[in-house]
N, C-alpha and C positions, 0 to 999 in steps of 0.2 A: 067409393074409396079412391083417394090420391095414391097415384104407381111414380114410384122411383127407382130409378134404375143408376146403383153405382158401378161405375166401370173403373177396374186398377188392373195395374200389373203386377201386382200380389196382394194376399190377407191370409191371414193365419185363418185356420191351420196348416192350410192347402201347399203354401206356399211362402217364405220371407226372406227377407236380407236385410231389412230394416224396421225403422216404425211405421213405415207404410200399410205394412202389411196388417200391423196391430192396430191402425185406425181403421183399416176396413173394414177388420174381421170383426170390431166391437162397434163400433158406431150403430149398424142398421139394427143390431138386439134391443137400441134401445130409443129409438125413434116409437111411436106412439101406434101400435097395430091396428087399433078399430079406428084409426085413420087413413092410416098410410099403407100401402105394400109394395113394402122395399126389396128388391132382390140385388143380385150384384153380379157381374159379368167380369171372369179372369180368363186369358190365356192358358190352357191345358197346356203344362210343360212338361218332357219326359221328367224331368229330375225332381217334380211335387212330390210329397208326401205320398210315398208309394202304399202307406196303410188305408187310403182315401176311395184308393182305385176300383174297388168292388162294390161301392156305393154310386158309381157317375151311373147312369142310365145315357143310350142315344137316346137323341130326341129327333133330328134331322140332319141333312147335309145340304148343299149346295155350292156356287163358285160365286171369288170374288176376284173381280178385273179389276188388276192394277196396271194401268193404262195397256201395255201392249201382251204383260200377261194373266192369263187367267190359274186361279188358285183354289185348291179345292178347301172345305170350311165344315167342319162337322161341328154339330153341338152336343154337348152334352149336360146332365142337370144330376144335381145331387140336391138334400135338406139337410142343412146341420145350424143346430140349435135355430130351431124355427124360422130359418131363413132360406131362401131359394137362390141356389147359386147355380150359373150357367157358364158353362168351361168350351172356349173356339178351340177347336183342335187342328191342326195342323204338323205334320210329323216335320217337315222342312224347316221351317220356319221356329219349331216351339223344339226341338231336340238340347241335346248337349245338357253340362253340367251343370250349367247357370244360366239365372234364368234372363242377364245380359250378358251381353258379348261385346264386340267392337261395335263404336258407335257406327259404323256405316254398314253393319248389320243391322245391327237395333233400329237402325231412320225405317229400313223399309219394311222388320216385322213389326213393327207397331202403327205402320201406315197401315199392312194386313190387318192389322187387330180391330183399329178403329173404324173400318170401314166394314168389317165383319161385323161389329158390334151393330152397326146402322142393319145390314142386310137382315141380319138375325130376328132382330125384332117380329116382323110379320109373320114371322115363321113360326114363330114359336108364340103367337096370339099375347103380346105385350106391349102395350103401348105407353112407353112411362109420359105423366107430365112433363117432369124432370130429368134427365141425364145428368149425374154429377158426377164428375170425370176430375181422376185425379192423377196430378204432376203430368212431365211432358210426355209422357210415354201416350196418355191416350188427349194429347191435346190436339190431334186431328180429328179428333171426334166432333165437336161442335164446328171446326170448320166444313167439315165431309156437311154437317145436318144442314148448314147454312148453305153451302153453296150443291152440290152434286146434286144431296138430298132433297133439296129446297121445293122444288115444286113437286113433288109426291104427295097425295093430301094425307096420307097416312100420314106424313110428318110435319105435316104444317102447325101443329101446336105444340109442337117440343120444345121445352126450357132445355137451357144449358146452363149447369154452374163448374166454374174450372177451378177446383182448389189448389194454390200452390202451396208444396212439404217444403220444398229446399228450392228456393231461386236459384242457386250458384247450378244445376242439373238443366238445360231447355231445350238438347234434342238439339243440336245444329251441325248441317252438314252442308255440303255445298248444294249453290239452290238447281244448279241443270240438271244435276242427279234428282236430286229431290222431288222435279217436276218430272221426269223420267219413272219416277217409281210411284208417284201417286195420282196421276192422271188431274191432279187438280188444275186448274185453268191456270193459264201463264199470268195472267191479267193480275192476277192476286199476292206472286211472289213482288212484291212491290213493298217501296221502305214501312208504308203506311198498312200493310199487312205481316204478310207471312216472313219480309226480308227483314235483317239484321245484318249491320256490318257485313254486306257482302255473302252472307248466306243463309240458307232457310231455317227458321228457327219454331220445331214445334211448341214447345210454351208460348212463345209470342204469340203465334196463330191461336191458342187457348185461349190466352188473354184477350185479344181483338175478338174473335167472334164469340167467345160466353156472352150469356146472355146478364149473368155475375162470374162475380171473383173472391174467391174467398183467401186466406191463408191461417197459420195454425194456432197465432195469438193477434193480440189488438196490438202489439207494439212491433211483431215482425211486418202486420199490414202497413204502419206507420213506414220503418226502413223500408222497405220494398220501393217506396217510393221517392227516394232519396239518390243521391252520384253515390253515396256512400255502402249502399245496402241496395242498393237496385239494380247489380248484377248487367249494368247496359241498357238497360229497359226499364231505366227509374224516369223517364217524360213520357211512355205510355201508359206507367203503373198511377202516377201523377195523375194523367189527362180522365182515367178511369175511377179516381178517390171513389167519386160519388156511389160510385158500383162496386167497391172492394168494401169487403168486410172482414176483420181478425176474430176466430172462434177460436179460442183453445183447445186443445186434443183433452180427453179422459182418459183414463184410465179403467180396466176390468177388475172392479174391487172385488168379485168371485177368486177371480185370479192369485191377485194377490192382497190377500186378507191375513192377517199377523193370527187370527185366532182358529182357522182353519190349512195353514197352510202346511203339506207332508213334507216338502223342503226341510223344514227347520227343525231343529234338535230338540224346542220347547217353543209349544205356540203360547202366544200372550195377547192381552188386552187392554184397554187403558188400564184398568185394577193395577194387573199384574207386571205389568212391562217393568216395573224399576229391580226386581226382583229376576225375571224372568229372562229380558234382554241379555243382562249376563252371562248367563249359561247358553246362550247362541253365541254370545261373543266369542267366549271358552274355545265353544268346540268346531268356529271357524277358525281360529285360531292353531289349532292341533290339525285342525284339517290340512291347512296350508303351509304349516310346518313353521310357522313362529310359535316362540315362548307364550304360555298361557298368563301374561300380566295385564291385573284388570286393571291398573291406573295409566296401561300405556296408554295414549288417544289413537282410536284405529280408524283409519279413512277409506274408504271405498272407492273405487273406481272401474266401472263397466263400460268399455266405450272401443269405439273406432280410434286409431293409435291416427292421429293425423294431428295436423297444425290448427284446422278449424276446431278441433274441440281442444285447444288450449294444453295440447303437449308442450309445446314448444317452451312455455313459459315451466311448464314441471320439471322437464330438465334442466333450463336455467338455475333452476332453489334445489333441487332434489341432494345434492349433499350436504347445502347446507341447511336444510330444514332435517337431512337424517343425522347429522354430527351434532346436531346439538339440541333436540327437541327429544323428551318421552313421546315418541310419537310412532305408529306403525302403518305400513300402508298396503292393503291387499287387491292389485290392479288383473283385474281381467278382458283381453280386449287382440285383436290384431289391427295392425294396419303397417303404415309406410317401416321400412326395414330399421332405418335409425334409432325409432322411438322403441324397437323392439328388443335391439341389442340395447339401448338405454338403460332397461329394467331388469335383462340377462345381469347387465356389469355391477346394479346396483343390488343386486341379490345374492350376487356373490360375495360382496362388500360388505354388506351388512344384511347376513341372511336370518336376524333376531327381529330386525326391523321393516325387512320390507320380500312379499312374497308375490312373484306378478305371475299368470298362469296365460301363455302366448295360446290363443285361443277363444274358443267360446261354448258356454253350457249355460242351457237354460235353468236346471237346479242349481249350478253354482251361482250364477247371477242375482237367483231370489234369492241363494244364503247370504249373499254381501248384501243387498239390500235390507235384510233382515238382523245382521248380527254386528253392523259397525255402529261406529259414534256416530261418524260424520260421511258423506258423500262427498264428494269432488269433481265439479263442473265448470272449470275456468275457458268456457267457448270465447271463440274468437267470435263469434256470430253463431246463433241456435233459433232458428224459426219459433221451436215449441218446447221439445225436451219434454221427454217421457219421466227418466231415471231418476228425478228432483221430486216426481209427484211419486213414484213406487217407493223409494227411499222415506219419504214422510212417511207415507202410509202405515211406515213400520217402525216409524220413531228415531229413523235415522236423518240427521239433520245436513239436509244438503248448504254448502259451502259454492256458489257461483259468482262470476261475474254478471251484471245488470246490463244482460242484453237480451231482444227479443222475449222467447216463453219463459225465460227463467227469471226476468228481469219480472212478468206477469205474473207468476206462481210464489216467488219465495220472497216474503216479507223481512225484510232486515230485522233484524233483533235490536232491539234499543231496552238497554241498560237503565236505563232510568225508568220509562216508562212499563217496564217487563213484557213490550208484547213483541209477535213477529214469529215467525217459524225457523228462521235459519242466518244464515250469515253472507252479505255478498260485497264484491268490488265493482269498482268501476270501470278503472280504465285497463284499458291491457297491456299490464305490468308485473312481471315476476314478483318483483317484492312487494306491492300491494296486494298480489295473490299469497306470498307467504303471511305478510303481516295479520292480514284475516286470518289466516288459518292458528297463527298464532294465537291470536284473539278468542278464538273458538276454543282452543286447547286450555286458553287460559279458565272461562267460564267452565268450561267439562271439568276440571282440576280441583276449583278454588272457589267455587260457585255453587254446588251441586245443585240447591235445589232450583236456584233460575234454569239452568240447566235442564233439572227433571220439569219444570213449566213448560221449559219450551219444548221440549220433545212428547208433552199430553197437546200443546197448542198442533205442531208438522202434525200427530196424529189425527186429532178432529177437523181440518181442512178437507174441505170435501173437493175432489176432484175425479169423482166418478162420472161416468160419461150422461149422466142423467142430465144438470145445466147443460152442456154442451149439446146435447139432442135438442133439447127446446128450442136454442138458439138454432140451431141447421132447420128445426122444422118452421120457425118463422121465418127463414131464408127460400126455401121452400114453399111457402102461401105467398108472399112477397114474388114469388117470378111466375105462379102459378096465376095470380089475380093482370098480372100484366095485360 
């Protein structure tokens, strides 16, 4: 049996702050068992899901020297849903409320982590084929295996594959420090490795020494490689094509399933949904304290409050899409202060039409996914985007811009020919992002049963993480056959 070993800096349940965490913790369930045995390797941080803690078992300890000091390294292992997970502990290094801190923190606990990762292994009798290490946090990991590691015969047949979530993230700090904290050889902070514009850049180093490279759709792999979308590192991401591959993220249809799910007011199914959606609309609606009108059009929004996911343009339209549209909009999310007093001011303004909750809840999040029209995803730039394929799944029809994942996942709607799942624009422009939305409002309105077609089409698209296992385990045989 083929051993893989995912290494992150988070997965649900254990621990999250993003979709990171939601690919880690779903991907290895559904890799292929009487082939594969996949387990997965996280940082034990004080602030993980304190319900977990009764389940870690020790397994060992030891120390890891980061050049001048040495650190102590305990493991620990838990099994949730048929997967083996091993937790590096460290009380210095893994404390506090979150599970990052400042980036010249984070350079040298994550140099800790990765090179914990390498030592752990013998220790705990696993030898994966594979290491798939994911974003910059554990991209000194395939550098550590290639270089420190490199003549130990215990590791002389290890793959590395480096998947990147989010380019614009790479781990850079200045490189004297950088070579002060992780003992790696001077030789290597060089333009043609570990150096970037003047300083160390963990992603780069992932990049350069994987053995592949993945990212979270075929069309982010494309920009990654671009001045445009390549983040500084679009002539090594280029020189690398050959070795970069785009796989789509899935989604946990356990998770979120319309016909099982206790979130929702009224579960439904294809049958039922024309019928049924309504009465979730309803009673988000009263949840959140707008008027119960079912021909308002109501839009969703779960997201990080920031300019990359396309605030900037919502503010631009947002009074004039609320002055003059039937239209309601119920936004859940934190981020930069601006975008947050935005939705304060506009709620006060018009608190019939628009209801935003400054925050985050995993039940509220599946109700909006579950009880709107429409979804709203105008990114400046999106690797993958989860919240386009959760929102289908439940007949809500996501509204994006044609970029990266979401540009891969949601089929334009064409009027003529009646197929597609949802509605998107092009370029990044407020009023081309209104006018779609318009457009949307208008077939919701004036259309219905195109309408009800397209919302049986978002529902039957399959985007459960079953394809996208295939594809990671023919990624997989491909570095293993090397």
């Amino acid at each position: 049996m083929k051993q893989i070993l995912m290494v992150s800096s988070e997965a649900v349940p254990y621990i999250k702050t993003g979709g990171l965490a939601d690919v880690v913790g779903s991907l290895p369930r559904y890799i292929n068992k009487e082939e594969y045995d996949v387990r997965v390797m996280l940082p034990k941080y004080a602030c993980m899901d304190q319900r977990f803690l009764p389940d870690l078992q020790f397994v060992c300890h030891f120390y890891v020297d980061l050049n001048w000091r040495r650190q102590y390294a305990g493991v620990f292992k838990a099994e949730y849903q048929g997967i083996t997970y091993y937790f590096i502990d460290n009380e210095y290094y893994f404390a506090g409320n979150n599970p990052y801190n400042n980036i010249y923190e984070d350079v040298e606990k994550f140099a800790y982590f990765s090179k914990a990762v390498l030592q752990a292994l013998p220790l705990i009798d696993f030898c994966p084929d594979v290491i798939h290490c994911n974003d910059w946090q554990t991209g000194l990991v395939p550098v550590y295996l290639r270089t420190v590691f490199g003549q130990d015969a215990f590791y002389a047949g290890m793959k590395s594959l480096f998947t990147i979530h989010n380019m614009k993230f790479q781990g850079r700090w200045m490189v004297r420090e950088v070579m002060d904290i992780t003992g790696l050889p001077e030789e290597i902070f060089t333009a043609d490795k570990l150096e970037s514009y003047g300083e160390a850049n963990y992603l780069k180093g992932g990049c350069v020494y994987a053995d592949a490279i993945s990212s979270v759709s075929p069309s982010y792999a494309m920009d990654i490689t671009t001045p445009e979308g390549g983040e500084g590192l679009a002539g090594l991401m280029y020189a690398r094509r050959n070795d970069l591959y785009g796989i789509v993220n899935g989604i946990d249809y356990e998770e979120f399933n319309p016909e099982t799910d206790k979130t929702m007011a009224q579960n439904f199914n294809l049958i039922t949904v024309s019928i049924d959606k309504d009465i979730n609309k309803a009673a988000l609606q009263r949840m959140m304290g707008l008027p119960e009108k079912e021909d308002a059009f109501l839009i969703g929004m779960v997201s990080r409050m920031t300019d990359q996911k396309g605030f900037d343009l919502v503010a631009y339209v947002m009074e004039e899409m609320l002055s003059t549209m039937n239209i309601q909009f119920v936004v859940l999310g934190t981020g930069e202060h601006r975008f947050e007093e935005m939705f304060r001011y506009f709620q006060s303004k018009y608190p019939d039409k628009i209801s935003a909750h400054i925050g985050y809840s995993e039940e509220r999040a599946h109700q909006i996914y579950a009880s709107c029209d429409a979804f709203l995803m105008p990114s400046l730039f999106e690797p993958c985007g989860l919240s386009q394929m959760m929102s289908m799944r439940y007949g809500t029809i996501p509204i994006v811009r044609e970029t990266g994942g979401l540009k891969d996942t949601v089929d334009a709607y064409n009027e003529y020919e009646n197929t597609g799942t949802g509605f998107s624009f092009k370029e990044y422009n407020a009023h081309d992002m209104m006018h779609v939305i318009q457009y949307a409002n208008d077939v919701y309105t004036n259309h219905r049963d195109k309408w009800d077609a397209l919302v049986l089409r978002a529902m039957t698209t399959d985007y459960s993480w079953n394809a996208s296992a295939r594809k990671y385990e023919n990624l997989y045989e491909r570095l293993i056959s090397k």
